[in-house]
C-alpha positions as CSV (number, residue, x, y, z in Angstrom):
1,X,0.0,0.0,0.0
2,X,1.6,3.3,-1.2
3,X,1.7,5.8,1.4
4,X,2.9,9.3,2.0
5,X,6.2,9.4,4.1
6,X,4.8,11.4,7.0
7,X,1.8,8.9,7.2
8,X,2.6,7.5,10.6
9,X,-0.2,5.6,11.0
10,X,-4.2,4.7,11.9
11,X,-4.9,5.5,15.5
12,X,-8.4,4.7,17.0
13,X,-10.3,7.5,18.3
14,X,-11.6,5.3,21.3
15,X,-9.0,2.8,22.5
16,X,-5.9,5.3,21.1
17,X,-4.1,2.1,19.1
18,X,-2.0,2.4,16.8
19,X,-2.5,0.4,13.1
20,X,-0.8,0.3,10.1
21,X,-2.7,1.4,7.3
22,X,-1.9,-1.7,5.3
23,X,-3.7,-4.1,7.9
24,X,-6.5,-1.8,9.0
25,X,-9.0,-1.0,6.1
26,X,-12.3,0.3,8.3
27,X,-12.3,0.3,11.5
28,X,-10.3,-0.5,14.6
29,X,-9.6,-4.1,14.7
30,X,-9.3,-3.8,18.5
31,X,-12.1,-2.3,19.6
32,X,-14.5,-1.1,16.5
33,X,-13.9,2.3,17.1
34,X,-13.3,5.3,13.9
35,X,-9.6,5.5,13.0
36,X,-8.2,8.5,12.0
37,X,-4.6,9.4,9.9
38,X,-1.8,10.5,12.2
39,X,1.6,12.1,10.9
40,X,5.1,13.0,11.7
41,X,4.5,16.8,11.1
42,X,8.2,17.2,11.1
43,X,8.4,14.6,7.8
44,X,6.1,17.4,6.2
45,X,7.6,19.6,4.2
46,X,4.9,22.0,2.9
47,X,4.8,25.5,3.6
48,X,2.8,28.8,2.4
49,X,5.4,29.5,-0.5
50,X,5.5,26.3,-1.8
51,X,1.5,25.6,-2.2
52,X,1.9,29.0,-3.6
53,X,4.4,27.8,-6.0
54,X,2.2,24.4,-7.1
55,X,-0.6,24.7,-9.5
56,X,-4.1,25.1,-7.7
57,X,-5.0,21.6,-8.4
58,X,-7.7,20.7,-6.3
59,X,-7.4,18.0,-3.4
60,X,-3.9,16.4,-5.0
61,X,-2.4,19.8,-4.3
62,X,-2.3,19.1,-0.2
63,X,-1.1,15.2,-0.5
64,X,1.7,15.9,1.2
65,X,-0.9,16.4,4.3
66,X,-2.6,13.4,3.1
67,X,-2.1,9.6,3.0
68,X,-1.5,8.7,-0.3
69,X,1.0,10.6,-3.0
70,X,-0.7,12.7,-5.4
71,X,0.2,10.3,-8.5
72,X,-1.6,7.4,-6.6
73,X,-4.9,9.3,-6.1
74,X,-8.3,8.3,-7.7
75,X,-8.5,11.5,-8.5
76,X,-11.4,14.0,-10.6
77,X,-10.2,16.7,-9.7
78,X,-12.1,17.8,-6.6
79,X,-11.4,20.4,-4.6
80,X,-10.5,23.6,-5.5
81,X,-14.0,25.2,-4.9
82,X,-15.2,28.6,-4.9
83,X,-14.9,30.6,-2.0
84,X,-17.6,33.5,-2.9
85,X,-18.1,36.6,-0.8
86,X,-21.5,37.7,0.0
87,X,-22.1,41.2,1.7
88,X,-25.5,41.5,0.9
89,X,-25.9,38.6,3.6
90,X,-23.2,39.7,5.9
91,X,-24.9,42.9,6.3
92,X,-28.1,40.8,7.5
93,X,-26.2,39.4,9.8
94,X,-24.1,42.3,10.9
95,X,-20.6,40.7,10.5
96,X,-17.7,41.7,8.7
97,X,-17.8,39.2,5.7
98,X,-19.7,36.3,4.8
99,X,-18.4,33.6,2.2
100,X,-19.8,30.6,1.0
101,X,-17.8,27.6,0.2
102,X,-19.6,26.4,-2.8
103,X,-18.7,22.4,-3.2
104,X,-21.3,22.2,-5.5
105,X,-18.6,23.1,-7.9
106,X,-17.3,19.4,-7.2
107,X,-17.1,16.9,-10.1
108,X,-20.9,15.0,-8.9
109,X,-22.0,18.2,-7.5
110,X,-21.0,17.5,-3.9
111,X,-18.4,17.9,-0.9
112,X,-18.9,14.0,-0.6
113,X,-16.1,14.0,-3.4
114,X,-13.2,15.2,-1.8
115,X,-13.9,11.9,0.9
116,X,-14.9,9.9,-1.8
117,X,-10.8,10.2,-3.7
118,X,-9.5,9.2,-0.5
119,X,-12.1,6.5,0.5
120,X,-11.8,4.4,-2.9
121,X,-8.0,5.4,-3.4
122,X,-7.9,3.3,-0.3
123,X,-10.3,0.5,-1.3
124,X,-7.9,-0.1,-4.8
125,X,-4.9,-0.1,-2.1
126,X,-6.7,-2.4,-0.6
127,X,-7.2,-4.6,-4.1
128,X,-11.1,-4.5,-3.1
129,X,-13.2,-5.1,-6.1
130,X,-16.4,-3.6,-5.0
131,X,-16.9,-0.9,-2.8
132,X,-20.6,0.2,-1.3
133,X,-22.1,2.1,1.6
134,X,-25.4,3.5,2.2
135,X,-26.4,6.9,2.0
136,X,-29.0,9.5,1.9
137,X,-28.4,10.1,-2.1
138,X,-25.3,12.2,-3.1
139,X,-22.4,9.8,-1.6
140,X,-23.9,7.1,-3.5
141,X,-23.4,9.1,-6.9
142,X,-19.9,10.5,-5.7
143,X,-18.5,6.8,-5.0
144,X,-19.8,5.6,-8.1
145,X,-17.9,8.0,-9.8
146,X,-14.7,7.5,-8.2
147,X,-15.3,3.9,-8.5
148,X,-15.9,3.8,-12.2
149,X,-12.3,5.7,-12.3
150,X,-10.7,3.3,-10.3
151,X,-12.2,0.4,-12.1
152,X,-14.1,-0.8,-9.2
153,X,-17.3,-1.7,-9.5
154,X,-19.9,0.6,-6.8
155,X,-23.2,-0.4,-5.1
156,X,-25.3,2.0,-2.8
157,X,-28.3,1.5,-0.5
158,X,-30.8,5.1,-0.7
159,X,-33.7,5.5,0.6
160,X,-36.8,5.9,-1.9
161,X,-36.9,9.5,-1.0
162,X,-33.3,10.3,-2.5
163,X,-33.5,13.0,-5.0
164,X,-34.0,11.5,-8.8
165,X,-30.4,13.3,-9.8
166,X,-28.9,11.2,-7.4
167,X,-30.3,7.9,-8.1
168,X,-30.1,8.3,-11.6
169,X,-26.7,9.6,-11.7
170,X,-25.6,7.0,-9.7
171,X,-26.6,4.4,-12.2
172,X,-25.4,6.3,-15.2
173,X,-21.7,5.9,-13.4
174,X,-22.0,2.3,-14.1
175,X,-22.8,2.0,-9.9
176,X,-25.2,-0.6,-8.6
177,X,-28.1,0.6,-6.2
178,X,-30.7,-1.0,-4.3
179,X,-33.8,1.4,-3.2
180,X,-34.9,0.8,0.2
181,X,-38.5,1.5,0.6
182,X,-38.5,3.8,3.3
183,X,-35.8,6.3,4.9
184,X,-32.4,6.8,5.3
185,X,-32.4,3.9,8.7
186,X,-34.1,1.0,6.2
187,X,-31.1,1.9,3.8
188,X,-28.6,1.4,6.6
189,X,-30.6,-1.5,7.4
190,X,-30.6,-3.3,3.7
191,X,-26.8,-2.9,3.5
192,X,-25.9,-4.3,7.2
193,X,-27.8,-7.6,5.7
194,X,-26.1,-7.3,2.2
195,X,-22.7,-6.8,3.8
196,X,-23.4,-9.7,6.6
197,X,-24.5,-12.0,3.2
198,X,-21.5,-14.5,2.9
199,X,-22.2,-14.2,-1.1
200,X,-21.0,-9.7,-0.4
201,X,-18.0,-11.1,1.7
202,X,-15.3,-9.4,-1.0
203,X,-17.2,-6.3,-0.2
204,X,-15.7,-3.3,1.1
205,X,-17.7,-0.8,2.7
206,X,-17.4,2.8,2.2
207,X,-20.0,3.2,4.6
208,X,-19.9,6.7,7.5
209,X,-16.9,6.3,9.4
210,X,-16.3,3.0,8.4
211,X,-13.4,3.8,6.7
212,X,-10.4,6.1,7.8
213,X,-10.6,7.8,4.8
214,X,-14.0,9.7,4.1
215,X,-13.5,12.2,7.1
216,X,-10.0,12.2,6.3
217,X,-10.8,13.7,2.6
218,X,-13.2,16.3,4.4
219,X,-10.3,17.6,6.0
220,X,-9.0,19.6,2.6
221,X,-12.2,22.2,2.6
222,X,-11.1,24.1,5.4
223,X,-7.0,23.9,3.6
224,X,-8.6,25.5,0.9
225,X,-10.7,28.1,2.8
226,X,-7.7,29.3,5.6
227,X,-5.7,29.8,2.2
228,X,-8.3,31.5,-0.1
229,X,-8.4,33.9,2.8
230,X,-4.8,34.6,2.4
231,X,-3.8,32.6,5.4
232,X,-6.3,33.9,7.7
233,X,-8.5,31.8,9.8
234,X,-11.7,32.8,9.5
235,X,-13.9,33.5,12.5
236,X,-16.6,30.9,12.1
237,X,-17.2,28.2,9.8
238,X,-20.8,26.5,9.7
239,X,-20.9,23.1,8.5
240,X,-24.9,21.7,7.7
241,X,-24.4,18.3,9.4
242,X,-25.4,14.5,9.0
243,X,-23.3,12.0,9.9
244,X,-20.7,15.0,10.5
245,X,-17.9,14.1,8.0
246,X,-17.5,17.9,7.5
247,X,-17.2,19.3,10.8
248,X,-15.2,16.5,11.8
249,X,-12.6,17.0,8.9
250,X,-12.4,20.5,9.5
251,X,-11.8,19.9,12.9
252,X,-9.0,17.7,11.7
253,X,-7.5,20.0,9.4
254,X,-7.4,23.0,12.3
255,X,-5.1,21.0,14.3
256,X,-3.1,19.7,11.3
257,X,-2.6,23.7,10.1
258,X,-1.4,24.2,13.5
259,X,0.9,21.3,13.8
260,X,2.5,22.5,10.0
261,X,2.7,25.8,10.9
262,X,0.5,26.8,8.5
263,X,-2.0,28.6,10.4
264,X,-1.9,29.7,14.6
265,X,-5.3,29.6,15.0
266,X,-8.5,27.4,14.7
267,X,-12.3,28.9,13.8
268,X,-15.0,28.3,15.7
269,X,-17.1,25.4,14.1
270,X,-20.6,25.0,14.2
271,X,-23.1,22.2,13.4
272,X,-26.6,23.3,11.9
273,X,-29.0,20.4,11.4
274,X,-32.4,20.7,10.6
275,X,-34.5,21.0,13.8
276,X,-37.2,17.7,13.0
277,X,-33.6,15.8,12.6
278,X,-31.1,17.4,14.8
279,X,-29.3,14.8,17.4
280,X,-25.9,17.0,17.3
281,X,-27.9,19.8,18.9
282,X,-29.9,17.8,21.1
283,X,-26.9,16.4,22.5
284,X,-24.8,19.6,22.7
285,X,-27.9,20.8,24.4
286,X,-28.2,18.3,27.2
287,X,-24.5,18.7,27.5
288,X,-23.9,14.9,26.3
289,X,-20.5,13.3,25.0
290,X,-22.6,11.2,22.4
291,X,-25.8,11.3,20.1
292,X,-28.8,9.3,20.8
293,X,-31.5,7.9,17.6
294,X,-33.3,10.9,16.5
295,X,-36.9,9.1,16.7
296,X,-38.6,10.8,14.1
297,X,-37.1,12.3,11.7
298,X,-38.9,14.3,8.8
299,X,-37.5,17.3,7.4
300,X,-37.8,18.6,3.7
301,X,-33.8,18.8,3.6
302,X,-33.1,14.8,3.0
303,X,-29.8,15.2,2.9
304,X,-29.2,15.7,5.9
305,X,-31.6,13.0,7.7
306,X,-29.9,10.7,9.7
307,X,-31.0,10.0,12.6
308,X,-28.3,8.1,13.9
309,X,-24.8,10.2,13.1
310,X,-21.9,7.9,13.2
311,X,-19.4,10.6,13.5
312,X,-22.3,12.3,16.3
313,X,-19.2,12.5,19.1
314,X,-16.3,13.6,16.9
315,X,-18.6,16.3,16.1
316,X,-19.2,17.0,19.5
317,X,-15.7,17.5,20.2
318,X,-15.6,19.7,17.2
319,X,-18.3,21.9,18.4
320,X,-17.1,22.1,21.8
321,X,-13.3,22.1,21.4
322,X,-13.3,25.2,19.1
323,X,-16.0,27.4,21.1
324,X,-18.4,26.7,18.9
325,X,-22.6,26.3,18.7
326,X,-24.8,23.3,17.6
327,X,-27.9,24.9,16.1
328,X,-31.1,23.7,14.5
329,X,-33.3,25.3,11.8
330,X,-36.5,24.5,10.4
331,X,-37.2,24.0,7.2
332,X,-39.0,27.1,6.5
333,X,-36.1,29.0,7.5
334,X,-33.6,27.2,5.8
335,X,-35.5,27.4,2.9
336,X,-36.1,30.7,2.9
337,X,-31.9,31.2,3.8
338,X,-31.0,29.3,0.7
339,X,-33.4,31.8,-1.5
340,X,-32.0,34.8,-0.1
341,X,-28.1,34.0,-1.3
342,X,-29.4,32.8,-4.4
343,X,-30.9,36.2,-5.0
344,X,-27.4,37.4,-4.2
345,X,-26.6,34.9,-7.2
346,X,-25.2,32.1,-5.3
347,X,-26.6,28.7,-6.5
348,X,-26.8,27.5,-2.5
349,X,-28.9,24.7,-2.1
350,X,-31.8,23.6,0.7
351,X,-29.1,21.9,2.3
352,X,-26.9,24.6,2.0
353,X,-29.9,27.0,3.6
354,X,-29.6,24.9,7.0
355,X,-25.9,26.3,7.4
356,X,-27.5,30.0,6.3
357,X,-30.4,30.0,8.4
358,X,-27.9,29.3,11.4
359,X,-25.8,31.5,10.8
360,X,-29.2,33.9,11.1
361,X,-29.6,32.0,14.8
362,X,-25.8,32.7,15.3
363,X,-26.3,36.3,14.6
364,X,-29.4,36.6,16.6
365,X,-28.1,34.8,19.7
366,X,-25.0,36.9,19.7
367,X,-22.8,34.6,19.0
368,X,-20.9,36.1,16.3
369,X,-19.3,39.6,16.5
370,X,-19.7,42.7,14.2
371,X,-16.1,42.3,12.4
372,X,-16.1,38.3,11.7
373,X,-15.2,36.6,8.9
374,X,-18.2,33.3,8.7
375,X,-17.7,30.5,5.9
376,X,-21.0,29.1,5.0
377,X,-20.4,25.6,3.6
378,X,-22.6,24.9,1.0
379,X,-22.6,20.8,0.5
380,X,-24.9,20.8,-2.4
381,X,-25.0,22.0,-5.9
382,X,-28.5,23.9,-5.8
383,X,-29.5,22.5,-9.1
384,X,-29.6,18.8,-7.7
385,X,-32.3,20.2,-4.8
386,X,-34.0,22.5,-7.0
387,X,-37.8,20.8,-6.8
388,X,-37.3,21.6,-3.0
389,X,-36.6,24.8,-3.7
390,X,-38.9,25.7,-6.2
391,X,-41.8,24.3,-4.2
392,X,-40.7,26.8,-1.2
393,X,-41.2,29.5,-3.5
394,X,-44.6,28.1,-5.0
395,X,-46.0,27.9,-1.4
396,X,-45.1,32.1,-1.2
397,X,-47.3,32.4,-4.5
398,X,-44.0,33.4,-6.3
């Protein structure tokens, strides 16, 4: 398995082992927890002149803060997203400057790709043949992309309710899926029996947190952001949150900036989820270290409608570690969020418009100060939620 040099190794999040990437391909072998990359920062030679020095080539650009070497990447080039200012909103909020990180500038539309290069990268490593994972929609079509690169064949499990772009894309990458009748839990449910099938057992599952790598791939967003902004750490950065792959990787790639040198400072990270599917916030709320099963779950945004995070404490310690806020929005209000920056010309989508109408919450609750810099992630091309969307405006009569 081809590995960067300063790769030192997989350490578990829960039982702090050690594992070498070669023998550990999900998660820890002695105790089940999530593994995350560590490195010898002193092996890393990358500095603020020479990324400035290196084309602006998307994700393979940081590899030497990643695990694999930039010629071993499955690679579309990801990454490398717009970072677009928008005063019209940062007025309504009374900060200094708002931006939104637009990864619906992504190859399938989606922040999902930047874990998805990492995630099968590390399946071909690996020698898996098939990779698969469930998912509310988008991670399905972003693996089966990356997996049609590799030459791996892809299967996802969605939910019936995942958005027709999605499903269809997903197929038109060559990617199996199976549609669960139901929501997001019967999908997880569907592939825990396929992957349990003795017939699956050459399987390898790309599923939340299952593999090292997703979260890991996350982590390059908030690279891309700290330098976009000429090395300055913003103030706030609001991640829309499901399984918490975003908030988690940023959180990762705060401390990784620090441990480089690259950056002195980390921004305060918040989770927004929708408020009929929000166990982050409920946990943050009731001051827990984990997330319980969201009962009931129905919001508009389905993106974002797991009830269950698997990343639900990482995110936690995001939140918490960096001063930041766990805050729900209703649908409404997100809606409504997501319409107002695309009337500033934007393409933000309903999922996009949770992170937005936090930020309004943020603002209200005084929780961020008249001369901060805010990075609104947007996780979603607007165009693949665009029925949403155009029914919120329907029910206004526009």
């Amino acid at each position: 398995m081809e590995t960067t040099t300063s790769l030192d190794g997989l350490a578990c999040v829960d039982c702090d082992a050690v594992h070498d990437p070669a023998d550990a391909p999900r998660r820890c072998p002695d105790c089940g927890g999530i593994l995350r990359p560590t490195y010898d920062h002193g092996a890393v030679d990358v500095t603020r002149e020479s990324l400035a020095s290196e084309r602006f080539d998307g994700v393979a650009r940081f590899a030497d803060l990643l695990p694999f070497p930039a010629d071993s990447l499955v690679t579309l080039d990801e990454g490398t997203t717009p970072l677009v200012p928008c005063p019209a909103f940062a007025d309504e909020l009374g900060v200094g400057a708002v931006y939104v990180k637009d990864e619906g500038a992504n190859p399938t539309g989606t922040t999902a790709d930047r874990g998805a290069a990492l995630a099968v990268t590390a399946a071909r490593e690996h020698g898996a043949e098939k990779v698969a994972l469930p998912t509310t929609g988008d991670a399905g079509q972003s693996v089966a992309a990356y997996a049609a690169r590799a030459g791996l064949d892809s299967e996802a499990f969605v939910p019936t309710r995942s958005t027709f772009v999605a499903k269809a894309m997903t197929n038109v990458h060559g990617g199996d899926m199976s549609v669960v009748e139901g929501r997001y839990p019967d999908a997880v449910e569907a592939f825990e029996s396929a992957m349990a099938d003795d017939d699956n057992a050459d399987w390898h599952s790309l599923a939340p947190f299952d593999t090292p790598y997703r979260h890991e791939g996350a982590k390059t967003l908030l690279f891309e952001v700290v330098e976009q902004l000429d090395w300055e750490v913003p103030d706030a950065v609001v991640h829309p949150t499901g399984h918490g792959h975003g908030v988690v990787g940023s959180h990762i790639a705060a401390e990784q900036l620090r441990e480089s040198g690259l950056a002195e400072e980390a921004p305060a990270l918040h989770v927004a989820q929708p408020e009929d599917c929000a166990p982050v916030v409920a946990a943050d709320d009731a001051g827990e270290d984990d997330t319980e099963v969201w009962e009931r779950p129905d919001t508009l945004v389905g993106a974002l409608e797991v009830d269950d995070p698997e990343g639900g404490a990482l995110a936690l310690d995001a939140v918490r570690d960096t001063g930041g806020w766990a805050v729900g929005a209703s649908d409404d209000d997100a809606l409504e969020a997501a319409v107002t920056l695309n009337a500033e010309g934007v393409e933000v989508s309903a999922t996009g418009g949770v992170g937005a109408a936090a930020a309004q919450e943020l603002a209200e609750g005084g929780h961020l100060g008249s001369d901060d810099v805010v990075v609104l992630v947007n996780p979603v091309a607007g165009n693949k939620e665009n029925d949403v969307l155009r029914s919120h405006l329907m029910r206004k009569g526009i």
